[in-house]
VOGU-3710 file (C-alpha; in Angstrom, 3 decimals, decimal comma):
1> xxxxxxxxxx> -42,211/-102,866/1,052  -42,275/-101,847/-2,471  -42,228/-98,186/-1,607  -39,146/-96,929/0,817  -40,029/-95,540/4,087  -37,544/-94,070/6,016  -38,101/-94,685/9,408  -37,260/-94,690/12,911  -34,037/-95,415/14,587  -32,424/-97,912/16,799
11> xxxxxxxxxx> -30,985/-98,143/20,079  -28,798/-100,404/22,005  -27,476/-100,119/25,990  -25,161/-101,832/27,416  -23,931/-101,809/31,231  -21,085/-104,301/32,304  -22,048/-104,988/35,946  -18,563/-106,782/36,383  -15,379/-105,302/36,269  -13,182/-105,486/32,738
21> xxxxxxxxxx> -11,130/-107,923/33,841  -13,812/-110,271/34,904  -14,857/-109,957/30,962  -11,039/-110,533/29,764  -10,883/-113,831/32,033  -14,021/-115,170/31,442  -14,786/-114,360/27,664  -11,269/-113,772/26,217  -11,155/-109,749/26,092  -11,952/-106,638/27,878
31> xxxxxxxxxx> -13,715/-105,720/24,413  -16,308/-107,695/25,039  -18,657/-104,965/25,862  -17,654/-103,050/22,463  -18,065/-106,652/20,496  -21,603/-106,866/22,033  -22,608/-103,919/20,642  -21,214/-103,705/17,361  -23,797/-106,964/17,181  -26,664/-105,168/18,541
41> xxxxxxxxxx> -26,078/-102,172/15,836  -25,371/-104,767/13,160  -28,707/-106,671/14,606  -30,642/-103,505/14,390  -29,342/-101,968/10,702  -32,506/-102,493/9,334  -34,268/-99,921/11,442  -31,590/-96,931/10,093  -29,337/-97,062/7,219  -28,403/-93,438/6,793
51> xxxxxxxxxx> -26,032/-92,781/10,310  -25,013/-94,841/13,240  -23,547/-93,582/16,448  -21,549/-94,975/19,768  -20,389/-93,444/23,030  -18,651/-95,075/25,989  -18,276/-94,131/29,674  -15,422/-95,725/31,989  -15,930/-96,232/34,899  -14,216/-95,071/38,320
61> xxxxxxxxxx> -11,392/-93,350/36,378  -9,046/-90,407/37,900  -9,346/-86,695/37,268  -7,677/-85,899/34,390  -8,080/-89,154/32,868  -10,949/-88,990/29,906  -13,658/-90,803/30,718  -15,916/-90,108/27,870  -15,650/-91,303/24,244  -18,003/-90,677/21,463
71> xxxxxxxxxx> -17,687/-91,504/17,488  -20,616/-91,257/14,821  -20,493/-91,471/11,061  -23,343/-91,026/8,120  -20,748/-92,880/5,418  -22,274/-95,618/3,616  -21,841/-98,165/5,444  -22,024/-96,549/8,941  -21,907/-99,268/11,442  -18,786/-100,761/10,031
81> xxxxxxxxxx> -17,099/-97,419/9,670  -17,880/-96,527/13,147  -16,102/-100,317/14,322  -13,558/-100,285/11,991  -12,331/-96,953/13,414  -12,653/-98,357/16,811  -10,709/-101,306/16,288  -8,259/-99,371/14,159  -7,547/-97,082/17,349  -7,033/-100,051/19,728
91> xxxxxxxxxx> -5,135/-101,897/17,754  -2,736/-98,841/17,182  -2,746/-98,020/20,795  -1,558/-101,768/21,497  1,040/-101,795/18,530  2,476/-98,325/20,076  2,690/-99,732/23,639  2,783/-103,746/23,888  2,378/-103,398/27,473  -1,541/-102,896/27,103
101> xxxxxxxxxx> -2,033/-105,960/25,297  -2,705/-108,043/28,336  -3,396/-105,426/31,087  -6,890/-104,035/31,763  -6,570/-101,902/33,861  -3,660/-100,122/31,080  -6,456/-100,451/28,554  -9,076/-99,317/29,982  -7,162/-96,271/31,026  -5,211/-95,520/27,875
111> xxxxxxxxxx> -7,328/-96,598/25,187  -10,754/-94,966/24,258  -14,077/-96,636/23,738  -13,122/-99,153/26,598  -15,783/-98,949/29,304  -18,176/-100,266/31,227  -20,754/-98,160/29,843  -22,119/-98,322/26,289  -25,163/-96,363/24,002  -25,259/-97,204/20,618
121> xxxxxxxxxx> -27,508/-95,931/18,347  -28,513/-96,481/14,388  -30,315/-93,726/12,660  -32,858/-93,121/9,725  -33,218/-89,226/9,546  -36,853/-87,799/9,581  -36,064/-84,045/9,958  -33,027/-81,883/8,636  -30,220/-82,908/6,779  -28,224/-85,835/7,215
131> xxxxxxxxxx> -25,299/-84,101/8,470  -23,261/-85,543/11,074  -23,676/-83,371/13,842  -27,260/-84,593/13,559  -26,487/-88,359/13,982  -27,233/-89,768/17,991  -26,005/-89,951/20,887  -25,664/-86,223/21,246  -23,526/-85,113/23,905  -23,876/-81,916/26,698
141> xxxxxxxxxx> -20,894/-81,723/28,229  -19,624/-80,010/31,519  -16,850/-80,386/34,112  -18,934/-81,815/36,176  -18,744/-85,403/35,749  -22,411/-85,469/36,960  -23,639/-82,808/34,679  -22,285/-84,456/31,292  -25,242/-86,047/29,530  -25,388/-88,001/26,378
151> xxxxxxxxxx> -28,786/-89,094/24,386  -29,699/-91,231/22,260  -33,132/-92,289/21,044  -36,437/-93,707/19,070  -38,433/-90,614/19,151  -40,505/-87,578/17,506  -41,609/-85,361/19,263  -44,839/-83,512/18,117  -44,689/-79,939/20,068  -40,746/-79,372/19,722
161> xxxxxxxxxx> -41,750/-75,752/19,917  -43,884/-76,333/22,949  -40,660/-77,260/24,386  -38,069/-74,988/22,834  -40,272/-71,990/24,420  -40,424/-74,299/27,888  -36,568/-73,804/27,429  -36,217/-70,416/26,971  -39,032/-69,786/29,051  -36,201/-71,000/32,137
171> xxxxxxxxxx> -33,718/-68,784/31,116  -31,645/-71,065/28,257  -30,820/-70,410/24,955  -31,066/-73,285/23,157  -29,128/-73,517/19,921  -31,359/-75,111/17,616  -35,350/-76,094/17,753  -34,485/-79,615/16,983  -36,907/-82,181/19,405  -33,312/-83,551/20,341
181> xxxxxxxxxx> -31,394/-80,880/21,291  -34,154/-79,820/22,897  -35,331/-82,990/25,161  -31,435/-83,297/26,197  -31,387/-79,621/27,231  -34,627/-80,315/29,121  -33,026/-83,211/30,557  -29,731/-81,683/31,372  -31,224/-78,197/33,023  -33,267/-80,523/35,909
191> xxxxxxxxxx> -30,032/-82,907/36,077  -27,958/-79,458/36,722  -30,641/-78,380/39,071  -30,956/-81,639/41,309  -26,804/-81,744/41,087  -26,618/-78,217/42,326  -29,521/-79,254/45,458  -27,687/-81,994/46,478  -24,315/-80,135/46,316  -25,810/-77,641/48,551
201> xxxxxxxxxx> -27,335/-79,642/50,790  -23,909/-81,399/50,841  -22,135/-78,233/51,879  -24,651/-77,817/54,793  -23,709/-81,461/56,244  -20,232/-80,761/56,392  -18,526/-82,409/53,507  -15,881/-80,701/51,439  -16,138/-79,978/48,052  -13,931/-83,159/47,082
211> xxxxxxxxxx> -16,018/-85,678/49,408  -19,416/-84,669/47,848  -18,580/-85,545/44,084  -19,277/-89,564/45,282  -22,151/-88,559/47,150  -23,888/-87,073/44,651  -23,802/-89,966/42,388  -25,404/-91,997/45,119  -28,185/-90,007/45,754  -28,802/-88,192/42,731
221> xxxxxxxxxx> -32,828/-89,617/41,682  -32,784/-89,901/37,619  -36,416/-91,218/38,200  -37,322/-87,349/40,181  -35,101/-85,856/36,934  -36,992/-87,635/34,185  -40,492/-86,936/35,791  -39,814/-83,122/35,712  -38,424/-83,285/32,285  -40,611/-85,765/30,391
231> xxxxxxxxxx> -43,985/-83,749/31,799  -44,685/-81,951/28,718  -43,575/-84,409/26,221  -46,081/-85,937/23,625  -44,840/-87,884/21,053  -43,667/-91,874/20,702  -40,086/-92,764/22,119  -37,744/-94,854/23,581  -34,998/-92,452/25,363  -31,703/-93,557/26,361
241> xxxxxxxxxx> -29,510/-91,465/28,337  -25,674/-92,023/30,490  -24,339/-89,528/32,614  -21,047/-88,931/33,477  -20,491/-91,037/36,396  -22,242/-94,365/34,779  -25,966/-93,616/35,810  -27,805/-94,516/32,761  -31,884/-94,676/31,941  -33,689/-95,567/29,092
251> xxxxxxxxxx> -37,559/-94,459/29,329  -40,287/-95,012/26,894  -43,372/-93,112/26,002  -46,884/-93,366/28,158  -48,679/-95,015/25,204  -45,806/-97,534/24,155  -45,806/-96,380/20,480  -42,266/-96,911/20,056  -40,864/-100,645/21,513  -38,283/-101,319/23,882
261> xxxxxxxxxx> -36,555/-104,266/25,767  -34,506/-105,556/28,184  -32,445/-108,383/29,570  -30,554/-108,227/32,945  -28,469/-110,890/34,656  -25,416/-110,894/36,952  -23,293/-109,708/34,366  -24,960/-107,162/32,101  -28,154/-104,606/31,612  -29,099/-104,473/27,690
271> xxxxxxxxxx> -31,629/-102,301/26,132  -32,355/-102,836/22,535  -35,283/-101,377/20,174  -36,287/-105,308/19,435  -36,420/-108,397/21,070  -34,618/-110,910/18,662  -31,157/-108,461/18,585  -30,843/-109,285/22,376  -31,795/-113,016/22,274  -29,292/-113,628/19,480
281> xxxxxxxxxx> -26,787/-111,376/20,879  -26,869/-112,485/24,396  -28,018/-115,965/23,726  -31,049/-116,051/25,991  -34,588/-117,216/25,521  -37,304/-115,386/24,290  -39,182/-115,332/27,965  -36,113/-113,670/29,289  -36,332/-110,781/27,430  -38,991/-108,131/28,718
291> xxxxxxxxxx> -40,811/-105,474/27,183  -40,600/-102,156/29,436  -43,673/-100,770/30,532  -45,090/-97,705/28,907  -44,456/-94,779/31,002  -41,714/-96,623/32,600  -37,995/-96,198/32,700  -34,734/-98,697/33,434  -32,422/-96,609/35,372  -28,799/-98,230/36,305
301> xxxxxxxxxx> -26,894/-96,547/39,140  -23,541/-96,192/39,114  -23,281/-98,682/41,703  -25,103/-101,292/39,381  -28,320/-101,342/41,012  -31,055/-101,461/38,411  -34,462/-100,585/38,553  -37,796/-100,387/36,320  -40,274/-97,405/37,898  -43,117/-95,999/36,390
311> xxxxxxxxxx> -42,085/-92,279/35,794  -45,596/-91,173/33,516  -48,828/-92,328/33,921  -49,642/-94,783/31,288  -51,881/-93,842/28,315  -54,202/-97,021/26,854  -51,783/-98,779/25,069  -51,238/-97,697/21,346  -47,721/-99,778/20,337  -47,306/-98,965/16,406
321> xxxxxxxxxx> -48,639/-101,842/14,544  -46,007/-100,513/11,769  -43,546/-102,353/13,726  -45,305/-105,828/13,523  -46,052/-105,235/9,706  -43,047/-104,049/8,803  -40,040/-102,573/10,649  -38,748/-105,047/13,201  -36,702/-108,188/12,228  -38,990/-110,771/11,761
331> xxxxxxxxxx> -37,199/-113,350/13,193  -39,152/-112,415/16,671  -41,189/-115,177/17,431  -44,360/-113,260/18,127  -43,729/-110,853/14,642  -43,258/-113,861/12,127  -46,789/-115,544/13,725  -48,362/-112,031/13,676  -46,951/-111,915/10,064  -48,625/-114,949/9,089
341> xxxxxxxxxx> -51,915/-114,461/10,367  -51,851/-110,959/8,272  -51,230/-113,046/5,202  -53,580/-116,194/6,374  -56,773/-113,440/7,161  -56,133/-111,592/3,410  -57,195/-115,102/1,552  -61,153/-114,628/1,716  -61,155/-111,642/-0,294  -58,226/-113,356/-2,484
351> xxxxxxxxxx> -60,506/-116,332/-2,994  -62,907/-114,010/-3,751  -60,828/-111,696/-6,038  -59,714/-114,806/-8,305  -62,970/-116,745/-8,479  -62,013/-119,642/-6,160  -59,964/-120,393/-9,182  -56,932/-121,488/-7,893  -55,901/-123,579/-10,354  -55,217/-121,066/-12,518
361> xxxxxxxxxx> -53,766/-118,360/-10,248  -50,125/-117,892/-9,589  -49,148/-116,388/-6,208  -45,920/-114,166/-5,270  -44,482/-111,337/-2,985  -42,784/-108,562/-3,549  -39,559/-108,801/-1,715  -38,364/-109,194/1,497  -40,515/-108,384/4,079  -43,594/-109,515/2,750
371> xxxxxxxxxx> -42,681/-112,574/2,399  -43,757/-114,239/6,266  -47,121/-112,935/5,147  -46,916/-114,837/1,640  -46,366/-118,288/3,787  -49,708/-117,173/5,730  -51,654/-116,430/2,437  -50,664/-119,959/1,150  -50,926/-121,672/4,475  -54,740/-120,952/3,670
381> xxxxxxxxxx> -54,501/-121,614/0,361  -53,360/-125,187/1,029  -56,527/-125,325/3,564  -59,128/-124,327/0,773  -57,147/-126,651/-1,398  -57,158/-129,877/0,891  -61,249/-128,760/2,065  -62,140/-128,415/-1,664  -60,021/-131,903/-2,605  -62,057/-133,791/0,117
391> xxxxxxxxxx> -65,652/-132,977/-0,622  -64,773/-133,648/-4,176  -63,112/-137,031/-2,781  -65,910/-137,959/-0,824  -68,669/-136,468/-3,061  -67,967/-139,320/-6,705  -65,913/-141,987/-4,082  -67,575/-144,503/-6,314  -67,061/-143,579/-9,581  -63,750/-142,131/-8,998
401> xxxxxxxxxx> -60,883/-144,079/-10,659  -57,087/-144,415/-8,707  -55,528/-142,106/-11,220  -58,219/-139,519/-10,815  -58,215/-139,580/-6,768  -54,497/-138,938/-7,926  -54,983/-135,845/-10,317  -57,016/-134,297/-7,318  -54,836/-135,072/-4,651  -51,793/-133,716/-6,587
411> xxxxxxxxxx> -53,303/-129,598/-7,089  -51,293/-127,624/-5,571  -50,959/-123,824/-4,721  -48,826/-122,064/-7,911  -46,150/-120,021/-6,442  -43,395/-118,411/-8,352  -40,810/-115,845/-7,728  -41,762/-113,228/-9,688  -40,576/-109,717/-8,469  -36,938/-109,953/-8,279
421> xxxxxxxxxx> -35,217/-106,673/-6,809  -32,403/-105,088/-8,204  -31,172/-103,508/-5,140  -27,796/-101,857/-7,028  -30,598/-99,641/-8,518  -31,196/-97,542/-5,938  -28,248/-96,217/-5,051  -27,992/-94,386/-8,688  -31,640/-92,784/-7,928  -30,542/-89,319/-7,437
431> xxxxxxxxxx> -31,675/-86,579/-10,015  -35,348/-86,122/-10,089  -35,036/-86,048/-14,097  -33,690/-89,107/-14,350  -36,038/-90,956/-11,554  -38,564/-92,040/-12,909  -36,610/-94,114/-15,691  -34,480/-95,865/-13,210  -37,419/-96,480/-10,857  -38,825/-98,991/-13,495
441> xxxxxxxxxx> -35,919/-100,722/-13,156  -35,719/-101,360/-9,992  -37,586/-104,630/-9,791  -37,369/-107,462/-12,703  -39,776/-110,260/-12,969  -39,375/-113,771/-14,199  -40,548/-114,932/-17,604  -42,014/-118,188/-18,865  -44,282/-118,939/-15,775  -47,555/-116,817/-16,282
451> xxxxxxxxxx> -50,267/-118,094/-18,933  -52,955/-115,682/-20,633  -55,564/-117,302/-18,439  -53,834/-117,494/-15,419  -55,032/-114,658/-12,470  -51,249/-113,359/-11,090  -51,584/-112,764/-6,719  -49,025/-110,418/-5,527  -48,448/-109,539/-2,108  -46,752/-106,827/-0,669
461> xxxxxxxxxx> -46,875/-105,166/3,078  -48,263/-101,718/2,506  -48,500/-99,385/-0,029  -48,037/-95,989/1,252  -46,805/-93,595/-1,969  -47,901/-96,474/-4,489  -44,915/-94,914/-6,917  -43,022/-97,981/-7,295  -45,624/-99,921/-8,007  -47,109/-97,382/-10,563
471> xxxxxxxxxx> -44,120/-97,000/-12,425  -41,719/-100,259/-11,706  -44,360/-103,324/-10,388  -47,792/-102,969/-12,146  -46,193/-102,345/-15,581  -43,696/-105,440/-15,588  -46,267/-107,276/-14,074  -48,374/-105,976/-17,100  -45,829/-107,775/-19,189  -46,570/-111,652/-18,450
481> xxxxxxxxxx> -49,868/-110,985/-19,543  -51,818/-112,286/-17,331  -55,727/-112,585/-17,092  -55,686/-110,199/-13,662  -53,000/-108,757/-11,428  -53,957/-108,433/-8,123  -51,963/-106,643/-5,327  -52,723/-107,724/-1,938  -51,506/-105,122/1,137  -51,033/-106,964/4,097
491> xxxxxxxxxx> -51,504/-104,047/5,886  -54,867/-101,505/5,761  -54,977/-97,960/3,680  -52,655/-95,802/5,267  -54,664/-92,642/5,172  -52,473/-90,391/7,321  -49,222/-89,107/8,279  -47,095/-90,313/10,894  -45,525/-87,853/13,587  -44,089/-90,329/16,183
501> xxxxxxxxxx> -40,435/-91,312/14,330  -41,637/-92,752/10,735  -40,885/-90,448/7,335  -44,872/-90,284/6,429  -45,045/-86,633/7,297  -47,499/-84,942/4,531  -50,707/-86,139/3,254  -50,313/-85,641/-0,677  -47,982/-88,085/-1,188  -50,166/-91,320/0,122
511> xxxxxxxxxx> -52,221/-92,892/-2,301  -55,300/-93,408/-0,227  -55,458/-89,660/0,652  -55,045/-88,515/-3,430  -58,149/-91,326/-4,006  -60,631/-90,081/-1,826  -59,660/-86,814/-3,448  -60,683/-88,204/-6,803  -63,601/-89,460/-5,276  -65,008/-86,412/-3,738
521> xxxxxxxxxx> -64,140/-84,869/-7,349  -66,116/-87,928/-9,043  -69,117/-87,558/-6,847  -69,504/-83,778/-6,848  -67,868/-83,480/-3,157  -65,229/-81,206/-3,737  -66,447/-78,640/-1,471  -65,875/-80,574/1,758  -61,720/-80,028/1,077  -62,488/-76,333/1,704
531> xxxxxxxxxx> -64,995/-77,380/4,714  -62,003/-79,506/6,632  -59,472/-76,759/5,655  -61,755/-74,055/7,395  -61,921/-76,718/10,382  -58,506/-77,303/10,999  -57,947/-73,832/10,713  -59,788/-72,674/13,543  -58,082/-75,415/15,885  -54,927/-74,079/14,931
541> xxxxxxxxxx> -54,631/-71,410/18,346  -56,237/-74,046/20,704  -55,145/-74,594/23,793  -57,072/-76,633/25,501  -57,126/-81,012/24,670  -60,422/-80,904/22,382  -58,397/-80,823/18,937  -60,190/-82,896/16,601  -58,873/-84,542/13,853  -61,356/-83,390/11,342
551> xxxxxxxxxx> -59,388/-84,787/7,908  -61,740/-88,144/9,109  -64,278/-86,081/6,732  -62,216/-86,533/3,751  -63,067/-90,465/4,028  -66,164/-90,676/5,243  -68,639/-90,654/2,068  -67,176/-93,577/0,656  -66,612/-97,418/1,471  -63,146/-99,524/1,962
561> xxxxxxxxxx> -63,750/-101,067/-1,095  -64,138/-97,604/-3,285  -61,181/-96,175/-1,881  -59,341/-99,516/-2,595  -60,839/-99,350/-6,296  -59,793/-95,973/-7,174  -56,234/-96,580/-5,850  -55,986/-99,384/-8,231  -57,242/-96,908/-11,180  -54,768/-94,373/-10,038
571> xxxxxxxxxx> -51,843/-96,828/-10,081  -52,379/-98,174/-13,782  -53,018/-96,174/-16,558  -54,186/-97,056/-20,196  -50,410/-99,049/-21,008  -51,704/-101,867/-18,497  -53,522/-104,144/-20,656  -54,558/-106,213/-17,743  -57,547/-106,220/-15,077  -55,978/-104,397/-11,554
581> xxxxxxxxxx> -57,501/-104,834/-8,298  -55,820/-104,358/-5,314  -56,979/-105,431/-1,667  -56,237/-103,984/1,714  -56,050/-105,692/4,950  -59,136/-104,842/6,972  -58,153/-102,988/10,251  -60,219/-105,355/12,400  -58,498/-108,111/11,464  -54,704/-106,298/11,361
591> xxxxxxxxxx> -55,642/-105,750/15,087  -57,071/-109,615/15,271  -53,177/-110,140/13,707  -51,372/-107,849/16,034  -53,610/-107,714/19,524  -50,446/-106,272/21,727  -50,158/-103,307/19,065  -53,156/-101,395/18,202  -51,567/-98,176/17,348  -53,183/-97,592/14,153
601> xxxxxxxxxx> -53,423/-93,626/14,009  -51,680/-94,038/10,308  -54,964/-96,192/9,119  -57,544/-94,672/11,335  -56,571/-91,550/12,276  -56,857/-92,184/15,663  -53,753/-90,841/17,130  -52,687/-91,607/20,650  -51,521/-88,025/21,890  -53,110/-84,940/21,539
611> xxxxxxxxxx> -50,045/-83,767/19,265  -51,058/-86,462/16,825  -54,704/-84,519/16,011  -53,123/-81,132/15,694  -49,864/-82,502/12,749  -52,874/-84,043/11,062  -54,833/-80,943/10,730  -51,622/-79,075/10,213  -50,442/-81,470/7,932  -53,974/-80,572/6,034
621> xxxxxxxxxx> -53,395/-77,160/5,668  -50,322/-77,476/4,174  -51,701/-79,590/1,525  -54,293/-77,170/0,902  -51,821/-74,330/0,803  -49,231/-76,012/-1,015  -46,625/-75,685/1,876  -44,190/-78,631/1,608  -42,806/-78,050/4,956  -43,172/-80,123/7,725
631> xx> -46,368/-80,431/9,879  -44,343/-81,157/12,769
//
């Protein structure tokens, strides 16, 4: 992606069904549960780059004995700060007492991070500073081993103050409205209030106070807990929680906008935000992996007894599609073929774009992750190629000579490497006055290949801000002179903010939106900015479900194609001395791509929650107003 999006996070579970020895005897060390998910972070960095996060829970251990570690870090490299401080600890632990090195049961009780329980999560910040205090798992703690809760997720949550008031509402005082702190406090005030039940109802049977700390464990119900809690969420997430004792859950939204899997066998539970972490981790097959359910939670009792139960009703399905376009690894089977088909279904228009003239059109990608959709788009190429090659074949057989069946056969597709990312760039891109300069830089191209007559094909898989192409890709493009540059999105117009876990939150700053404000300015239209703003203005104290999304209006007088136009005008001025057209996917076909993910809301503005209408009309106002906060 040519522009950077910062995103949602990652998560990774892990529950060691076997005692630590079992793991020291079969796979060499009773750190095999912290190797495993050092991987998984590692496996997942792509989804957050800014702060990672672990926490452990042992096991069975003796009062007085800490049971509970937790370490988190927003330095550069996060994930290997986090590690290298664990591994630092144990190995100082070991040096100090040489005894440990070969006992379990010494390590497990003397050294931290050791335990069967393990919640790591990797972070890309969409709200506050990127302090550390807000980098997951967060942690409520209590001397109730029962009552201590730690949370990590995938999420946004849309009516955070909805909730907050919910909280205080109950008598709490939360200590920030932040949509974490206050899910976990929602969380941990039913998890105190089933404890205290069953501790009662303890008392009544007889038990003493010692005997009913086991007890409660067993029948403590997390799926009972996360019903009453989760009842007035609306957002997109994937929640993982552990409490004390080594329950742990990990629930995801009704309408599945944010992904989650899982893998169980004899030895382990593992939860991770994508499919290919745990097949490479683990070493297991694709079909062994399964996507949870929307509206459905894995909860692990302490005793290791797992379960999947539904705990919301399921909304119609609305997975983000961002995820197949974009975010996860591609290296999922089902995401690189999705990828492809996004690239193979863009080449009609291409064709069209270029003339049919192949020959002299050169094709690229912007790097990285457009490039599974760039082996789609020549896939097809190949196919016109080989279809155009045998009617010409077949139409002259008999006057064609050998040499000239050979000329034809021998066209092939022109693909260069063009864009070539500087990535040490963008760590200097700091000051605002010096931004714009350094954003130029940022990509490089390669000279010598492009002719004056030659049409130059560059793919990318969205454009959301368009700024890097503006000021950085266009204009070096620009400098092979070639005949045309056309930009090819693999993914549709993104038209609206996101409010489920991706950084899209305002309107001004995507290019789509700023076109069809040109346009309505171009075709004396103006006036129906003030008509919306009046709209979402009187949905603002609704209660009821009926919100409407009325920023639809904004788009509605003009076509794909115009939109698509004026975007191109708006992202080259008069220093491009070449013809620029750009071309968007079509949402029918991103959903012919990606049929198991039709959340679209960012393309469509057809959001899957109720919250999703109102942060769109909020999110309008602001723009009118010029408020740069937050519509969420």
């Amino acid at each position: 992606m040519s522009d950077a999006i910062k995103h949602e996070c990652g998560i990774a579970l892990i529950r060691l069904l076997k005692p630590l020895e079992y793991y020291k005897e079969k796979y060499g060390s009773a750190f095999y549960g912290v190797n495993k998910m050092y991987l998984m972070m590692e496996k997942q960095h792509n989804r957050g780059q800014d702060g990672a996060g672990f926490a452990s829970i042992k096991l069975d251990t003796n009062p007085g004995e800490r049971y509970i570690s937790r370490i988190r870090s927003i330095e550069q490299q996060p994930i290997q700060d986090i590690f290298s401080q664990i591994n630092e600890r144990i190995n100082d632990e070991i040096t100090k007492h040489p005894e440990y090195k070969d006992d379990v049961a010494l390590q497990k009780r003397n050294i931290p991070y050791v335990g069967e329980l393990l919640l790591g999560h990797v972070r890309y910040g969409t709200f506050g500073k990127n302090s550390v205090e807000s980098v997951h798992p967060f942690l409520r703690q209590n001397n109730w081993m029962h009552r201590n809760l730690i949370v990590a997720g995938n999420f946004n949550m849309t009516n955070v103050n909805e909730l907050f008031n919910n909280l205080v509402d109950i008598g709490q005082h939360p200590k920030e409205k932040a949509d974490t702190i206050t899910v976990m406090e929602k969380i941990g005030h039913f998890l105190d209030d089933a404890v205290a039940k069953i501790y009662k109802d303890l008392k009544k049977e007889g038990y003493s106070k010692i005997e009913c700390s086991p007890l409660i464990a067993e029948r403590l119900k997390l799926s009972k807990i996360l019903k009453r809690a989760a009842k007035n969420w609306d957002g997109g997430y994937a929640m993982a929680g552990l409490l004390g004792h080594g329950d742990s859950f990990v629930l995801r939204d009704p309408a599945g906008i944010r992904p989650t899997y899982y893998y169980k066998d004899d030895e382990v539970v593992v939860v991770a935000s994508e499919r290919p972490v745990i097949q490479t981790v683990f070493n297991v097959p694709f079909e062994d992996v399964i996507e949870l359910d929307p509206g459905h939670a894995i909860i692990t009792k302490k005793s290791g007894k797992t379960e999947v139960t539904k705990i919301l009703e399921p909304l119609e399905r609305k997975a983000c599609s961002f995820e197949r376009i974009y975010f996860s690894r591609g290296s999922d089977a089902e995401i690189y073929k999705e990828r492809k088909e996004l690239g193979r279904l863009l080449m009609p228009k291409v064709l069209e774009a270029i003339d049919n003239d192949t020959q002299n059109t050169v094709f690229s990608y912007i790097p990285n992750t457009a490039e599974t959709s760039f082996f789609g788009m020549i896939d097809t190429v190949e196919e016109h190629l080989n279809h155009k090659k045998t009617q010409t074949i077949l139409s002259g057989r008999r006057e064609l000579s050998a040499e000239k069946v050979e000329e034809i056969l021998s066209e092939r597709p022109r693909i260069e490497k063009i864009a070539i990312k500087d990535v040490k760039l963008r760590t200097f891109i700091t000051e605002d006055s010096s931004r714009d300069d350094l954003v130029a830089h940022v990509y490089d191209v390669t000279y010598g290949v492009i002719k004056p007559t030659d049409n130059l094909v560059i793919i990318d898989d969205s454009i959301v801000r368009g700024t890097t192409l503006k000021k950085s890709i266009i204009k070096m493009m620009d400098r092979l002179n070639p005949k045309k540059i056309i930009v090819v999105s693999s993914a549709p117009q993104i038209r609206y903010p996101d409010c489920y876990g991706i950084d899209m939150a305002n309107l001004e700053s995507l290019v789509a939106f700023r076109a069809a404000l040109e346009l309505l300015k171009d075709h004396n239209l103006y006036h129906i900015v003030e008509e919306v703003y009046q709209k979402c203005l009187e949905q603002v104290d609704l209660k009821d479900k009926n919100v409407v999304n009325y920023v639809k209006e904004i788009y509605d007088n003009f076509t794909d194609e115009q939109i698509s136009d004026k975007i191109a005008e708006l992202l080259s001025d008069d220093a491009v001395n070449s013809d620029v057209k750009i071309i968007f996917q079509p949402v029918k076909n991103l959903h012919k791509a990606c049929p198991k993910n039709l959340g679209d809301w960012y393309f469509t503005g057809n959001y899957p929650t109720d919250g999703g209408n109102r942060v769109v009309n909020r999110a309008f106002i602001n723009f009118y107003e010029g408020n740069k906060e937050r519509a969420y």
